[in-house]
N, C-alpha and C positions, 0 to 999 in steps of 0.2 A: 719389682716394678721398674727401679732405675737402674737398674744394673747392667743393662744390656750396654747403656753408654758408657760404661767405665770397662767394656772389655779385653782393651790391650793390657790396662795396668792389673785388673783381676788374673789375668791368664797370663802375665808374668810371674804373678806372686800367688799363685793358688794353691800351695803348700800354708800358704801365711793369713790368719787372720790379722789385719791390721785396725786396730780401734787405735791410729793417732790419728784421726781427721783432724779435730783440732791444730793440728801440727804440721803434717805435711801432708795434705788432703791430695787422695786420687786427682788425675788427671781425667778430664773427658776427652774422651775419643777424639771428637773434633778437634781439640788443639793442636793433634798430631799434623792434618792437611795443617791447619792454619803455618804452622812452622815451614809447611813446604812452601805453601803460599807466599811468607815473605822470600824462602830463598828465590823464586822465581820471578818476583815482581824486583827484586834486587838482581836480580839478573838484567831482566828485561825494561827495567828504566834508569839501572845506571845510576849516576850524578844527579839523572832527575825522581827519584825514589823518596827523595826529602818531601818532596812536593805534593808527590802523592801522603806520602803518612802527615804531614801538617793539616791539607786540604780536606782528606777522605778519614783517613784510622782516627783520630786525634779526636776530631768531632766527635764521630761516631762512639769511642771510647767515653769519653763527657758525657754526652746524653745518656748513655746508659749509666755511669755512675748518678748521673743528675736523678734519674727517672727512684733508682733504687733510693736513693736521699731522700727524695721529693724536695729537691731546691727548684728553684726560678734560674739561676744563672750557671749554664754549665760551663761557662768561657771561665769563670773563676778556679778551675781544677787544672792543678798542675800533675807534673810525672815526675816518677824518676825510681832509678832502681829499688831502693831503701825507703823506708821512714825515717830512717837516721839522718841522713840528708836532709831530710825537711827539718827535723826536730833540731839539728846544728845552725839552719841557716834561718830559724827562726830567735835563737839566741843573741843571733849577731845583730837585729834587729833595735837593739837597746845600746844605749851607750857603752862599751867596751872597757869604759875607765873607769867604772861603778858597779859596785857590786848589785847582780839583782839581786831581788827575793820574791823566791816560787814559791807555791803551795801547792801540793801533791801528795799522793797517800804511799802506802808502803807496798802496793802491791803494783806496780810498773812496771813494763818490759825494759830488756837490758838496754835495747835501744835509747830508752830517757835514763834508765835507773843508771846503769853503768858512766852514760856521760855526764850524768850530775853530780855523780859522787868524785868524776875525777876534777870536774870544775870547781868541787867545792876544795879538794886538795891546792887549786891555785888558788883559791880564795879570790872566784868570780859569781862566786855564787853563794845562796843563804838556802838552803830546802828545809821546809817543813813538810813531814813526810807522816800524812795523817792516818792511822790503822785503818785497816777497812772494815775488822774485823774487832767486835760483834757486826755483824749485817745490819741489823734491826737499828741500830742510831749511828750509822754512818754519814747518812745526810744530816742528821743534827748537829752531830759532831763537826764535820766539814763547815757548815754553813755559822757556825761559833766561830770559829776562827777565822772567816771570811768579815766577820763583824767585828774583832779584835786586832786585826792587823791589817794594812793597806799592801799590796801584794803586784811585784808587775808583770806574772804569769801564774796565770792556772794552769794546771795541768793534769787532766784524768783518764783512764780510760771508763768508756760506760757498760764494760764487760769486762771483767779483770782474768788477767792469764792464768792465775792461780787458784781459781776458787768456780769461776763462772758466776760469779756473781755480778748480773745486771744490774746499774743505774738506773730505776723507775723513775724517780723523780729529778729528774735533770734540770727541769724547770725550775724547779725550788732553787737548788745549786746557783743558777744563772742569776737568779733575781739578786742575791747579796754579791752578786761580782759588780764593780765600779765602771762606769764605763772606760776608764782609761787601763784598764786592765784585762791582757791579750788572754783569752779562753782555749785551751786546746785540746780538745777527745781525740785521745787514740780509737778508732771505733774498730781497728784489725781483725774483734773478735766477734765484731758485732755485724760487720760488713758481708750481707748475703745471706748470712745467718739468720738472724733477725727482723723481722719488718720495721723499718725505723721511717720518721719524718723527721726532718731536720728544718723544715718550711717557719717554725716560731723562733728559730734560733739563729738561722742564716745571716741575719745581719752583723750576727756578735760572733759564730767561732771559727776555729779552726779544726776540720774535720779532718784527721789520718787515716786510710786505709791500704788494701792489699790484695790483692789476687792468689798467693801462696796457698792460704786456707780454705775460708766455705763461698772463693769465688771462682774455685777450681782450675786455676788458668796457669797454674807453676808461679816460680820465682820472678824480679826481675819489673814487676809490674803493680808500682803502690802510688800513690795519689795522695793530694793534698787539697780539699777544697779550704779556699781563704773568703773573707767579707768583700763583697763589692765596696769598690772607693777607700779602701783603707791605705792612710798612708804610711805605712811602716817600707822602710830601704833596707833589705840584707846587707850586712857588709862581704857578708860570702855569698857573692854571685859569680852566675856563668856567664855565658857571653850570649844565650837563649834568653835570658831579663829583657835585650831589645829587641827581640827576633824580628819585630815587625819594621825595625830601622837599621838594621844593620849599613845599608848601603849610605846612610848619610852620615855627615860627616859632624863627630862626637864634641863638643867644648865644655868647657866650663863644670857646672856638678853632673856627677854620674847619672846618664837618666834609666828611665825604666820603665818596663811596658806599665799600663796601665789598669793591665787586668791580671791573672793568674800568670802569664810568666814572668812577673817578677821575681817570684819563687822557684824558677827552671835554675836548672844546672848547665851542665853542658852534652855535647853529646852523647848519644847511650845509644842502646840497644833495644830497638823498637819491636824484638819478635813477641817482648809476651802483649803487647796492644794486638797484635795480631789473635794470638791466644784468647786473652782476653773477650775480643768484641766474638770471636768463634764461640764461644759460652753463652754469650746474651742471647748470640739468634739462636741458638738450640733452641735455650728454656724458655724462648718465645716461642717457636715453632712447636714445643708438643707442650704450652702453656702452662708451664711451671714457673709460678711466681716464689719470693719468699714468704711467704706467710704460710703457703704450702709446705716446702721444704723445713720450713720452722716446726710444723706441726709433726710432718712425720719423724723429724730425730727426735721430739720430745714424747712421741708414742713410744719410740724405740727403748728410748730413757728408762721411761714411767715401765715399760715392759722386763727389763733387764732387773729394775730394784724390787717387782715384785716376785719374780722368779728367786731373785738374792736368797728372801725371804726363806725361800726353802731348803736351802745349805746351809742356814742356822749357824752363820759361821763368827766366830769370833773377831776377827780383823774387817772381813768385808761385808758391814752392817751398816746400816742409818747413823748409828752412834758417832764412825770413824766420819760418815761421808759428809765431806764441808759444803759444799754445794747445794745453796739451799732448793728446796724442791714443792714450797707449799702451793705453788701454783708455774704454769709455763716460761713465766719471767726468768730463763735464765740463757746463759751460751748454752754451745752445741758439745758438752764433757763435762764428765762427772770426777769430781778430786775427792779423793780419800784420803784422810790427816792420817800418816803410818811414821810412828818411827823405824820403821824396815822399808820406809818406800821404795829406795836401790836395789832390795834383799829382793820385795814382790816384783821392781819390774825385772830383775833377771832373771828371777825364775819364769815369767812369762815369754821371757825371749826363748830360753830352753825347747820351752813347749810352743813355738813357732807363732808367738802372741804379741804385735807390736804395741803398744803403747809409751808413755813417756811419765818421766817426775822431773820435780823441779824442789830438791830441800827432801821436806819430809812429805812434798804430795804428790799422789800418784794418781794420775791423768786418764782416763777414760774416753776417746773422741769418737764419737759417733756423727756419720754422715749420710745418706740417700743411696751411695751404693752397699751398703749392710742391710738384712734385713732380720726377720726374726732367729730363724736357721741359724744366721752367724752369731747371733745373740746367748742362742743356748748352746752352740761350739763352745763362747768364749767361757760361759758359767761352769760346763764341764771342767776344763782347763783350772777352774779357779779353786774345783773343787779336789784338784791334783793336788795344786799347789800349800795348799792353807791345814 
């Protein structure tokens, strides 16, 4: 049914089944113009090109992030290449000469996981790094030690990279956070994917996302919504923090805008907004929301593990697969706990079968341009292998 918009990148690779949406999700057709679009408007307005993408893409970009959120304020979303970016320049936001102390579980991307562990080598940092894992009293566990310790970052994702296991009760979480204590969801896995509202929570967090995965728009285009009126100062700023004052002339303490770019960088590369907003008006255009898209990868899902079923296989069973599945509450990939996870995904690459691990788990991404057909390709395939 969706496939027909993914048809450059299917008839590049159509030797290849690719099951890593999760990972590096197809491109939609559209984004290909959108790319030419910026070369031509970069053409054709020059020095005055900024003006257009601050005035026209910028907005445009927000509201649609806003709309998917369900926030009120879309002027609070900033950009920038990376999450990484954000997640550094929201640390600088705390005294420098004092050590924090984070709370966070053990399943994070490298983006937080890697720079906290090397902060904690300087000894700028305190992590506690809560398991996530049993499922079932993760929120209990998290919210225990939110009552035991005073803490001056949260930090979670509400869909973990390793497991796909979704944050239900986020609410709950939020209620034992302090209010002097900064909230931050990685939601990368949940953004597009998922139907979320963020409208009870807007005033407390900070919300990460990305385009890379199930927003289809490439690399290069991730996003930070922050609280209205919050007064937190990065000490790592760009010189986009005034954008709106640049021409006047600076004294005394550093200032900064007032709304989301305080958290700008500097300069960058505006093609994937371009990308980006060419994605929204598609799935406007032939009315594909996510709650849609949520439902058919979880058909696809729910379709793939009962077929499993009938290769009786020893490695790729319910048993192995961590990802819980007792209802639709989950990402968009299914992880299977393997001590041979390296062993299955090469052999999968042999046989022209993309997916990914991370340790000992081995990643399964299912998206809108797969459908059944490529479901029972991949099952044969598994049945080569195992």
């Amino acid at each position: 049914m969706y496939k027909q918009h993914f048809s450059r990148f299917i008839e590049e690779n159509k030797n290849l089944l690719h099951f890593a949406a999760h990972s590096h999700h197809y491109w939609l057709d559209v984004s290909r113009q959108a790319m030419l679009d910026y070369w031509d408007i970069s053409a054709k307005l020059t020095d005055e090109k900024w003006e257009y993408i601050f005035s026209n893409l910028i907005p445009e970009a927000q509201r649609n992030i806003s709309e998917f959120l369900d926030i009120d304020y879309y002027e609070q979303i900033a950009f920038a290449p990376n999450t990484h970016e954000f997640v550094f320049r929201l640390f600088t936001c705390f005294d420098w000469f004092k050590k924090l102390n984070i709370l966070t579980t053990d399943s994070e991307f490298h983006s937080f996981s890697r720079q906290t562990a090397r902060l904690e080598e300087e000894r700028k940092l305190a992590v506690n790094r809560i398991e996530t894992y049993p499922f079932e009293s993760f929120s209990d566990r998290f919210c225990n030690e939110l009552e035991q310790t005073h803490y001056d970052i949260v930090f979670l994702s509400n869909v973990f990279f390793n497991s796909a296991f979704f944050v239900t009760d986020l609410g709950k979480i939020m209620e034992k956070v302090p209010d002097d204590t900064m909230i931050v969801i990685d939601g990368y896995h949940s953004f597009m994917a998922i139907p979320l509202s963020l409208r009870q929570y807007q005033s407390r967090i900070f919300f990460l996302g990305g385009g890379y995965k199930y927003a289809m728009s490439g690399e290069g285009i991730c996003f930070m919504f922050s609280p209205k009126n919050n007064s937190y100062r990065p000490a790592q700023t760009g010189w986009f923090a005034t954008f709106g004052s640049l021409t006047e002339k600076q004294s005394g303490q550093v200032a900064y805008s007032d709304d989301a770019f305080k958290f700008w960088g500097s300069t960058f590369d505006p093609s994937g907004l371009f990308r980006f907003n060419s994605v929204c008006r598609l799935l406007k255009s032939i009315n594909l929301d996510i709650e849609t898209i949520h439902n058919y990868v979880i058909q696809l899902q729910n379709f793939f593990l009962e077929e499993l079923k009938n290769i009786n296989s020893e490695i790729f069973n319910t048993k192995n697969l961590l990802t819980p599945i007792k209802d639709h509450n989950r990402g968009h990939f299914l992880t299977f706990k393997l001590p041979d996870a390296a062993v299955f995904h090469k052999k999968l690459r042999q046989q022209n079968v993309i997916t990914d691990y991370r340790g000992d788990r081995l990643r399964f991404g299912f998206g809108i341009y797969h459908d059944e057909e490529d479901v029972l390709k991949l099952l044969e395939v598994i049945k080569k292998i195992i």
